[in-house]
MARLUM-466511 format. One record per residue (C-alpha): x, y negated, z negated. Coordinates in pm, 1 decimal. Example, Ala and Ser with C-alpha at 12.3 -4.5 7.8 and 13.67 -1.06 7.14 Angstrom:
BEGIN
{{1230.0 450.0 -780.0}}
{{1367.0 106.0 -714.0}}
//
This chain:
BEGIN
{{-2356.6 -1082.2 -3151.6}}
{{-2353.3 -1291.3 -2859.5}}
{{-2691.0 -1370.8 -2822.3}}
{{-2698.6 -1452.4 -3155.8}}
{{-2421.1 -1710.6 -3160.1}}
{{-2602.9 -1832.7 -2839.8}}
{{-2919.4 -1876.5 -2989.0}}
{{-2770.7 -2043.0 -3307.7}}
{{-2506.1 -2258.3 -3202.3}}
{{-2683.7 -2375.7 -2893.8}}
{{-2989.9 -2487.7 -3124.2}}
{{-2749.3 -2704.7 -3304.0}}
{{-2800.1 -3100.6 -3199.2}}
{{-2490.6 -3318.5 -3105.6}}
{{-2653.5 -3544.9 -3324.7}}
{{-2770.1 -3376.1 -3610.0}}
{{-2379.8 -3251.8 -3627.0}}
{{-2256.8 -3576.3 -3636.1}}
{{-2521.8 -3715.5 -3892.3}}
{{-2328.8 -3388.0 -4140.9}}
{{-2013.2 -3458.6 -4036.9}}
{{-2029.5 -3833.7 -4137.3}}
{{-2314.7 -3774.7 -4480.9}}
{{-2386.0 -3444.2 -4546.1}}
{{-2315.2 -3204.9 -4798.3}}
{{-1924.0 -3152.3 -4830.6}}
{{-1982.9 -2778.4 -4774.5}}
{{-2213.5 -2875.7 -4480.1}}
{{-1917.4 -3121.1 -4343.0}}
{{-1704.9 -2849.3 -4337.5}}
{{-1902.1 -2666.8 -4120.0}}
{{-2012.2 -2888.0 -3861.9}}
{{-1664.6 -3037.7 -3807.8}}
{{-1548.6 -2697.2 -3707.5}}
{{-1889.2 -2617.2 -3499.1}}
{{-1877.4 -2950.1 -3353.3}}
{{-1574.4 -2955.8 -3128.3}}
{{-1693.3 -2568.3 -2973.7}}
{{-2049.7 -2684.1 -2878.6}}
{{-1921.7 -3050.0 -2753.4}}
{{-1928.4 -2892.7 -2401.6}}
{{-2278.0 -2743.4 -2421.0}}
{{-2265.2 -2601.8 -2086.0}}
{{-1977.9 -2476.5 -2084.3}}
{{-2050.3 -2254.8 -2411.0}}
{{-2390.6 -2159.4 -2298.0}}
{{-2218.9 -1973.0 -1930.2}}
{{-1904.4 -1897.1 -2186.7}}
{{-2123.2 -1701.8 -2424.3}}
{{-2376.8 -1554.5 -2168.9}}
{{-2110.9 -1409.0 -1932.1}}
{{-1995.0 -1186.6 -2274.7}}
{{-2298.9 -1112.6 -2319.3}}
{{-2354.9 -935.7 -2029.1}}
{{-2046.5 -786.3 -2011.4}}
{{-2140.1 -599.4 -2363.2}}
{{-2458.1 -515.5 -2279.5}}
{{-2386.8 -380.6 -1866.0}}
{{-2047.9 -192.4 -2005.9}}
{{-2208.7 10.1 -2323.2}}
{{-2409.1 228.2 -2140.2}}
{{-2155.6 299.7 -1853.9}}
{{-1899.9 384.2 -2193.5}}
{{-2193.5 603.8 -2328.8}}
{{-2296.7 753.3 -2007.0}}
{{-1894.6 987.2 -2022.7}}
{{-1993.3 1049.7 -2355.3}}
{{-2344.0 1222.6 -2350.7}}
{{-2622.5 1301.6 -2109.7}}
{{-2749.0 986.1 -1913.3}}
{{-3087.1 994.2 -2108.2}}
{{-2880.3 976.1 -2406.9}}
{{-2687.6 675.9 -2300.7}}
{{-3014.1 496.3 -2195.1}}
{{-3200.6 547.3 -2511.1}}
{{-2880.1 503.1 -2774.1}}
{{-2726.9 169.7 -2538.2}}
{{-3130.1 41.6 -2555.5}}
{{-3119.3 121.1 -2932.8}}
{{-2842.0 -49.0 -3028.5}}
{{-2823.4 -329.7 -2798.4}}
{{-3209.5 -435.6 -2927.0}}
{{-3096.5 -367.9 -3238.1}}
{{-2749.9 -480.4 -3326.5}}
{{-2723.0 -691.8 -3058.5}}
{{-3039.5 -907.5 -3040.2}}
{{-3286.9 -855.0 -3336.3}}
{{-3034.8 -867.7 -3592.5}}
{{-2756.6 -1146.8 -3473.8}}
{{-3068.5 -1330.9 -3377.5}}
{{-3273.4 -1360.6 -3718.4}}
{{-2920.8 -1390.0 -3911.9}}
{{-2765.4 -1619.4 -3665.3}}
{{-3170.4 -1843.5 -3704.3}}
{{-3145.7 -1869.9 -4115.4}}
{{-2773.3 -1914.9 -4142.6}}
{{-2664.0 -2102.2 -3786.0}}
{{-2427.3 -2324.3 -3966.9}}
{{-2213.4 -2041.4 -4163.3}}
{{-2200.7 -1795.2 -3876.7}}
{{-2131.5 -2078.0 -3635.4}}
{{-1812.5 -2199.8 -3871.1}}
{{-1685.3 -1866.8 -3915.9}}
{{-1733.2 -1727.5 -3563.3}}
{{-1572.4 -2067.0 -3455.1}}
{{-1200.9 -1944.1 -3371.8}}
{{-1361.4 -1617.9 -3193.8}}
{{-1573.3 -1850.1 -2937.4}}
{{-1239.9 -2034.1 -2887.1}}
{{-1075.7 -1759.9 -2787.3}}
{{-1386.2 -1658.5 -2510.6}}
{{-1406.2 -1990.8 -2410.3}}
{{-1046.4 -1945.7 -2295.0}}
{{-1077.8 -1640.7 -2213.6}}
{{-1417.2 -1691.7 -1941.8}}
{{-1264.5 -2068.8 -1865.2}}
{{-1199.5 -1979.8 -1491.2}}
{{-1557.3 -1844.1 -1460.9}}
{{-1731.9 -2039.7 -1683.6}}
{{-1584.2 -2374.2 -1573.3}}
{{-1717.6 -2417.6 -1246.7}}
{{-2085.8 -2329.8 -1334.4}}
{{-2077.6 -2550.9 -1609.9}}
{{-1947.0 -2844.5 -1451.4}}
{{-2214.6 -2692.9 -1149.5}}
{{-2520.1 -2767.4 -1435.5}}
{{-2362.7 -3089.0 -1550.2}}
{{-2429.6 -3223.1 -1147.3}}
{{-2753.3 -3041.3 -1177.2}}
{{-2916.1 -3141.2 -1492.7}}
{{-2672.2 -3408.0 -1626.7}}
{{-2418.2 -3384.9 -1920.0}}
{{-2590.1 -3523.3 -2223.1}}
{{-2887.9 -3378.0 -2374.7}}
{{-2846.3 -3625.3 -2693.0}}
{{-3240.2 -3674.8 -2835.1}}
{{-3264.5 -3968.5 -3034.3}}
{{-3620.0 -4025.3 -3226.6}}
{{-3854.0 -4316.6 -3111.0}}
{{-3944.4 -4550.4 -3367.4}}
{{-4350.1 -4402.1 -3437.4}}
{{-4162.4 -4033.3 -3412.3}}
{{-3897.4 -4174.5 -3678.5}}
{{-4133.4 -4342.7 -3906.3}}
{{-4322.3 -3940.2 -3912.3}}
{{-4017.0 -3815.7 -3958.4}}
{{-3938.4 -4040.6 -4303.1}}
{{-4326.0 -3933.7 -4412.5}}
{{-4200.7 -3551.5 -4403.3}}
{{-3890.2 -3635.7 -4569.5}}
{{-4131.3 -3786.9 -4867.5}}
{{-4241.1 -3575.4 -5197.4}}
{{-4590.3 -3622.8 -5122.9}}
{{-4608.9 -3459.4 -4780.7}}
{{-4482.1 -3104.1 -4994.6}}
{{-4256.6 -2991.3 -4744.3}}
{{-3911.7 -2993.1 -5002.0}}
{{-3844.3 -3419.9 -4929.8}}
{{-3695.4 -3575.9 -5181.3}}
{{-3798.5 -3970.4 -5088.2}}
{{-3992.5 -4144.5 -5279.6}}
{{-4322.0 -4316.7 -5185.5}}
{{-4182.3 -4670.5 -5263.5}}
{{-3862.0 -4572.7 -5034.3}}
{{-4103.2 -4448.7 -4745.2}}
{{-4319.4 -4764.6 -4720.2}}
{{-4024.5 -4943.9 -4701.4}}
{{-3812.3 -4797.5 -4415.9}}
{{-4209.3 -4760.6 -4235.5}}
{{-4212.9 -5132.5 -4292.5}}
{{-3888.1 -5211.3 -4159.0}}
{{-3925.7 -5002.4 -3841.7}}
{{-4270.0 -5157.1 -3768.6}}
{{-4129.7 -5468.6 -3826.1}}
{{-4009.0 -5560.8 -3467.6}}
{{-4365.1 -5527.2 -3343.4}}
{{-4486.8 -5742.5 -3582.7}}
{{-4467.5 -6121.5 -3552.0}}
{{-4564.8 -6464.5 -3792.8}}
{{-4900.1 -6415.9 -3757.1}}
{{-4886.5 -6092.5 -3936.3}}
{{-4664.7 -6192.5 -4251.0}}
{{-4826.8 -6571.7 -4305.2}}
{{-5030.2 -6714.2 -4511.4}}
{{-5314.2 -6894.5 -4404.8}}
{{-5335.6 -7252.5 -4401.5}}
{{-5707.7 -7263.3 -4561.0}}
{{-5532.8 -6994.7 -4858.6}}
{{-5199.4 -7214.0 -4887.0}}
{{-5127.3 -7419.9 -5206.5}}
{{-4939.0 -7763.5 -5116.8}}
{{-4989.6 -8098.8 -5275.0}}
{{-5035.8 -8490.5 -5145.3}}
{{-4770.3 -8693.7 -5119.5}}
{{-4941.1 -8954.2 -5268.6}}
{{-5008.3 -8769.8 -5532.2}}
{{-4899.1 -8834.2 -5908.4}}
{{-4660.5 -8562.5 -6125.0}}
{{-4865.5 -8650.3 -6427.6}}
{{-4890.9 -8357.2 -6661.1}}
{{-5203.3 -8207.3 -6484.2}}
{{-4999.1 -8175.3 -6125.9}}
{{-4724.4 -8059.5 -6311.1}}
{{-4866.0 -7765.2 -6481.4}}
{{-5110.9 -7727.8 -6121.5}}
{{-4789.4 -7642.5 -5961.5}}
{{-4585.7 -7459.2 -6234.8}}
{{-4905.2 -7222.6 -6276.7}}
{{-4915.0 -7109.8 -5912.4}}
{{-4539.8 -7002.6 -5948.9}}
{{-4401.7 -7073.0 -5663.2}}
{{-4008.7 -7226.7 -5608.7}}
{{-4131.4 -7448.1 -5360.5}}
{{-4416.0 -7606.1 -5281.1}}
{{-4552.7 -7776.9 -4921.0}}
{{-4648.6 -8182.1 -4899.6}}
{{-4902.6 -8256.5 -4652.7}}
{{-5038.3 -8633.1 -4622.6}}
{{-5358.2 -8726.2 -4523.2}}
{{-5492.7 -8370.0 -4396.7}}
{{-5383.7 -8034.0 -4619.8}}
{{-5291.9 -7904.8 -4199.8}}
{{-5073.8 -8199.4 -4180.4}}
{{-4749.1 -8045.9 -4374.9}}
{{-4473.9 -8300.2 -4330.7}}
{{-4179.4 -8151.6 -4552.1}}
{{-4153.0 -7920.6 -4884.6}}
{{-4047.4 -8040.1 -5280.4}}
{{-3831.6 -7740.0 -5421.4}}
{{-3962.9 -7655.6 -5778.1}}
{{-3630.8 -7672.3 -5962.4}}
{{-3627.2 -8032.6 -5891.6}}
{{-3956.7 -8129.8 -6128.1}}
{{-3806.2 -7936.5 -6384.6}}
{{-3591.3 -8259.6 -6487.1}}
{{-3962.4 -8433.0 -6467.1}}
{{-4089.5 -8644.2 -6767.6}}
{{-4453.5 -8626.3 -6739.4}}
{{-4538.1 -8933.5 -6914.8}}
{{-4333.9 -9137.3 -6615.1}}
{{-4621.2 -9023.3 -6369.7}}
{{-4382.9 -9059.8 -6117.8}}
{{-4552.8 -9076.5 -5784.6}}
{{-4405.2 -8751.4 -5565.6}}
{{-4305.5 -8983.7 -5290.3}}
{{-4057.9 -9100.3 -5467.5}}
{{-3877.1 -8751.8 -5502.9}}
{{-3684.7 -8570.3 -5258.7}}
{{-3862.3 -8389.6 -4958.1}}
{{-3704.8 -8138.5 -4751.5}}
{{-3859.1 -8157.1 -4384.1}}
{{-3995.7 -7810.2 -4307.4}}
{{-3941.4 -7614.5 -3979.4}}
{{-4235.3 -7549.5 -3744.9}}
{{-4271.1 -7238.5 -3558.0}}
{{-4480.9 -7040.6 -3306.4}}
{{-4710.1 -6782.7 -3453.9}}
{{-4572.2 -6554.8 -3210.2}}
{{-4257.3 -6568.1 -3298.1}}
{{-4108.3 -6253.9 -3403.5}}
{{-4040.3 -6158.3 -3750.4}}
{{-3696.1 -6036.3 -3718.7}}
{{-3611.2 -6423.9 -3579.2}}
{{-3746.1 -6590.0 -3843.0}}
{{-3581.6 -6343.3 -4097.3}}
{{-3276.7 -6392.2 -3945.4}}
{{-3318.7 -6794.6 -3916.8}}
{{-3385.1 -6747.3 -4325.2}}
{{-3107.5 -6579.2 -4450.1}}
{{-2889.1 -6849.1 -4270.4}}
{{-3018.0 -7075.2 -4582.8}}
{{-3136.2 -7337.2 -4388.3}}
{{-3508.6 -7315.5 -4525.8}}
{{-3716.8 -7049.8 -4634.5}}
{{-4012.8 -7198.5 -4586.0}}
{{-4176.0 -7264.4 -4219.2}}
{{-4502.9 -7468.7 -4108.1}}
{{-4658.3 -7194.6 -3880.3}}
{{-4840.6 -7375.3 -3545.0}}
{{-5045.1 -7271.7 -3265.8}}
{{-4987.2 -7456.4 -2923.6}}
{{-5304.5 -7418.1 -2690.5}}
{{-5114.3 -7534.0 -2394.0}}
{{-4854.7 -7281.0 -2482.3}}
{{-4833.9 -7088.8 -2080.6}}
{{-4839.9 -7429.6 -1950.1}}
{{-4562.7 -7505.2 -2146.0}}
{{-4334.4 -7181.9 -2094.5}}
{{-4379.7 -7173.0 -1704.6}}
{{-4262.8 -7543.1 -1704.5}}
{{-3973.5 -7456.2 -1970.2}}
{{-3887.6 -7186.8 -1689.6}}
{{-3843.6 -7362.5 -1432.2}}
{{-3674.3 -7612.6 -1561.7}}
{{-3396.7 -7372.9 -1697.6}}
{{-3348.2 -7175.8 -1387.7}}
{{-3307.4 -7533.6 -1250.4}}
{{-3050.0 -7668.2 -1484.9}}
{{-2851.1 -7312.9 -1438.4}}
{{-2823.6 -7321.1 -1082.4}}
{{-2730.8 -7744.7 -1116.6}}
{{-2422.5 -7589.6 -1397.8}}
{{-2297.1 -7288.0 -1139.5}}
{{-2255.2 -7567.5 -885.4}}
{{-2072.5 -7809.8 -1106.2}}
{{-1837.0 -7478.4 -1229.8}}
{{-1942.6 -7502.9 -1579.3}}
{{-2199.9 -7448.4 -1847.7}}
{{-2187.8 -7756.6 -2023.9}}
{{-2438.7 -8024.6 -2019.7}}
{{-2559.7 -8316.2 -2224.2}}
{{-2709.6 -8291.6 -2537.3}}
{{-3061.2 -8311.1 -2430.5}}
{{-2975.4 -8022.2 -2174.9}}
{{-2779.3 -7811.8 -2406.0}}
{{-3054.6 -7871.1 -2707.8}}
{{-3319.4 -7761.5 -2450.7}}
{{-3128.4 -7447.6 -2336.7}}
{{-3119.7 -7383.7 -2708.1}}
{{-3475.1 -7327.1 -2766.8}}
{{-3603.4 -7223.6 -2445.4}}
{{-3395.0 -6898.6 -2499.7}}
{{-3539.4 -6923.4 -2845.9}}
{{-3837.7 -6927.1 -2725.0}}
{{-3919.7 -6668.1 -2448.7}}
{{-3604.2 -6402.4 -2507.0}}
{{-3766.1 -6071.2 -2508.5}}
{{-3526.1 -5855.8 -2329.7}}
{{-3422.7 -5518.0 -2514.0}}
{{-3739.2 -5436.5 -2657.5}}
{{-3764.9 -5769.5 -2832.7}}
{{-4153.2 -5926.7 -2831.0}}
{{-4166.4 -6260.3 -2659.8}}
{{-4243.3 -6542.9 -2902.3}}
{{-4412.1 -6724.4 -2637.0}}
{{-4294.8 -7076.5 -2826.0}}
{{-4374.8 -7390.9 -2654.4}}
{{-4063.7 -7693.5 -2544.1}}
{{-4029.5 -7903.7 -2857.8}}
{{-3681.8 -7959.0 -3086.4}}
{{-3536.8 -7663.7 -3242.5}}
{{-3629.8 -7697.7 -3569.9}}
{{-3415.8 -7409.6 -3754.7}}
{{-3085.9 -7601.9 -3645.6}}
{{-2771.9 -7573.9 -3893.7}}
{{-2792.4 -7838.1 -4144.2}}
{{-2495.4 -7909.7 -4430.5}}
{{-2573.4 -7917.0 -4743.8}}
{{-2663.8 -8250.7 -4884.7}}
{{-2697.0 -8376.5 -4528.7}}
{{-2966.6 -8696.0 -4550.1}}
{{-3075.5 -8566.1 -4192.5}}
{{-3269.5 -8225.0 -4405.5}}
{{-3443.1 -8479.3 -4667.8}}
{{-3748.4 -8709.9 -4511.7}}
{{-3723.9 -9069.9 -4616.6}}
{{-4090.5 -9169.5 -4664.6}}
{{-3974.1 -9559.5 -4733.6}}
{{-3813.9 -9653.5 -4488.8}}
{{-3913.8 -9446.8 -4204.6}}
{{-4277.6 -9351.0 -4068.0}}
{{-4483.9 -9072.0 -4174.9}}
{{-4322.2 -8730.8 -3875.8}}
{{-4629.4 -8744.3 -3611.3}}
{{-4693.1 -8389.9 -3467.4}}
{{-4864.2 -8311.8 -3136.3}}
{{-5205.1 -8288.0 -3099.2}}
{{-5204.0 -7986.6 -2888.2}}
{{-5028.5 -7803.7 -3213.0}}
{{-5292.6 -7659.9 -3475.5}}
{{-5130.9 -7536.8 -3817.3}}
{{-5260.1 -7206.5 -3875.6}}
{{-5046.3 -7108.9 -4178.9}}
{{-4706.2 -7114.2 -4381.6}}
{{-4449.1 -6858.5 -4394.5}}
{{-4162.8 -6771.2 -4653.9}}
{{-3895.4 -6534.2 -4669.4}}
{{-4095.1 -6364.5 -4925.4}}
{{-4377.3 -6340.3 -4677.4}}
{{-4160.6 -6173.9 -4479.1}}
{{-3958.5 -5973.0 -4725.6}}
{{-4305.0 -5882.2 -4851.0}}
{{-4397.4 -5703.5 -4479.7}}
{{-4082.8 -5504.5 -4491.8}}
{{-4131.0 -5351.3 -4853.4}}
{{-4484.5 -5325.2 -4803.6}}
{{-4603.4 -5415.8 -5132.8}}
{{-4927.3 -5569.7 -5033.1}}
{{-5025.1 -5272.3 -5079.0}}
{{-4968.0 -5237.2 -5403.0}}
{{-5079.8 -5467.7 -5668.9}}
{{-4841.1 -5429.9 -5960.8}}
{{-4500.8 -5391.3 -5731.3}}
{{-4618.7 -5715.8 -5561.5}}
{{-4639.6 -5894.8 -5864.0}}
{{-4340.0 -5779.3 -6035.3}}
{{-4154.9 -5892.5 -5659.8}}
{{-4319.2 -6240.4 -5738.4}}
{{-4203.7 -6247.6 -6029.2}}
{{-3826.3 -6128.8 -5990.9}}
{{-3834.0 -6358.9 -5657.5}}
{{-3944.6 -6668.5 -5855.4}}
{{-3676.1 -6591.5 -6137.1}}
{{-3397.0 -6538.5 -5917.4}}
{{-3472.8 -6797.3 -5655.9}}
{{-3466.9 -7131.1 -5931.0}}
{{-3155.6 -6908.1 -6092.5}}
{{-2947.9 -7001.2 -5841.0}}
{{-2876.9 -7268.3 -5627.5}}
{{-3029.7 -7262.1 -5284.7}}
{{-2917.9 -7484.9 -4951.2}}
{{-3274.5 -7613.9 -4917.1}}
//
């Protein structure tokens, strides 16, 4: 019996009891909040559980041996201790762990007292020796496996879907992934001129491609300078031929293409935009050695002074370098070059979000900056469910994205 309970409690994880105890089965609960607090100290249960079982095993045969002949006690003690006391506990103990564990549960508390001045100081003995947690947590490619088996397809008893798969695969792959994975490319991106005309030819140009907003470039389609949101030409007489300048446009963000998705996600669901101008800076190492530099110098010039605070061209620079080469804690460097942040909080109805084409100049962008692309939160949404991959889901997400976003009112 006690190599049985040794072999089945001690093959119960930490974690795996914890994962029942807070979602499993109610019957499965049950059990693993009565295992749990006996195999908590895993050492201590393992020298608890082996010091009875050699006590059962050394004192049958000197029991048998005033019984019968010593050949007798030999072969009947060998018998039944391969028998009844390994083979058997063993393959019961292996198919039904968790029952035998829960119901042998008060008897182990009783040995654990009972071997506690023995046990004790060898445990705590292996704890120096071999340290006291032996937690194992999945890495993300083992997880991701782990979710196929758990699918119906792979035919080993999983009840996930495929859709539910490809979308927890897409979410854990997601941190390695960065803009340039989830963009659209510039050459592939629809946006209009802004001296263009909303006759009825732009209007159904732009209602046809289905998107809720749309970029404005001027001059060059790589110039983007701001976005029009849909819902606003709806209003739109198309006999006016209103010229677009004379509408409101949003400025647009511009980010690295290095920039991790997770960042720009979480940038996006602030409701500042959801739409970004995707760049590529070719003197981008130039530009993050001299960032670093000059931020180790401005922290050493605030420890003297006693205080953090700076002036706003300090603080605003602070702002985005961390923005922009953070990748401590597994995080991917974005590798984003010194310029304004351009994801900063804006109010609603602030005049500071909307571009005012009369009476200010045309935004002028470096020339060291190429647009390579354009990036929504659908984009990115899109690389989490994985539904590139699948032609109908990704239109019906189009669809239901389009719907919902001109449905409701949006900050941008």
């Amino acid at each position: 019996m006690m190599a049985g309970l040794t072999l089945g409690l001690m093959s119960l994880s930490l974690v795996d009891l914890e994962v029942l105890i807070k979602s499993g089965r109610p019957l499965d609960r049950i059990h693993a909040s009565k295992i749990f607090p006996v195999v908590k100290n895993q050492h201590l249960l393992l020298c608890t559980l082996l010091i009875g079982n050699s006590l059962a095993m050394e004192s049958l045969p000197i029991f048998l041996d005033k019984l019968v002949p010593p050949w007798a006690a030999i072969l009947i003690s060998v018998t039944l201790i391969l028998a009844f006391g390994e083979i058997l506990p063993q393959a019961i103990c292996t198919r039904y762990g968790m029952r035998v564990g829960a119901m042998m549960a008060p008897f182990v508390h009783v040995l654990l007292m009972v071997f506690f001045p023995v046990a004790y100081p060898i445990s705590k003995m292996l704890d120096w020796m071999l340290g006291k947690g032996h937690a194992v947590l999945l890495r993300r490619p083992e997880l991701k496996t782990f979710m196929n088996f758990h699918g119906n397809e792979a035919g080993k008893g999983g009840d996930l879907t495929r859709d539910e798969t490809t979308i927890i695969a897409g979410a854990l792959e997601l941190t390695e992934k960065t803009v340039k994975d989830a963009m659209t490319p510039i050459s592939k991106a629809f946006s209009v001129d802004l001296n263009g005309i909303l006759d009825v030819q732009m209007l159904n140009m732009i209602m046809t491609k289905g998107h809720s907003r749309v970029p404005i470039y001027s001059g060059n389609p790589s110039n983007i300078i701001g976005i029009i949101l849909v819902k606003n030409l709806l209003t739109v007489d198309p006999k006016d031929s209103i010229p677009l300048r004379k509408m409101t446009i949003r400025k647009i963000p511009r980010v690295s293409e290095n920039m991790p998705l997770y960042d720009i996600l979480n940038e996006f669901q602030k409701g500042h935009s959801h739409m970004a101008v995707v760049v590529k800076n070719h003197n981008e190492k130039q530009h993050l050695v001299e960032n670093k530099s000059r931020t180790e110098h401005i922290v050493r010039t605030k420890k003297k002074r006693g205080s953090l605070s700076s002036s706003n061209e300090e603080s605003t620079f602070l702002i985005f370098h961390y923005a922009a080469v953070k990748g401590e804690g597994g995080r991917q460097p974005m590798n984003q070059p010194f310029s304004p942040p351009v994801l900063k909080k804006r109010h609603r109805g602030c005049t500071d979000c909307v571009l005012d084409i009369d009476h200010a100049p045309i935004p002028d962008y470096p020339n060291n900056e190429e647009v390579v692309g354009v990036i929504t939160m659908e984009d990115v949404i899109e690389e989490i469910l994985q539904v590139r991959r699948m032609t109908t889901i990704n239109k019906m997400w189009r669809f239901t994205y389009i719907i919902i976003t001109i449905s409701h009112r949006t900050p941008d």
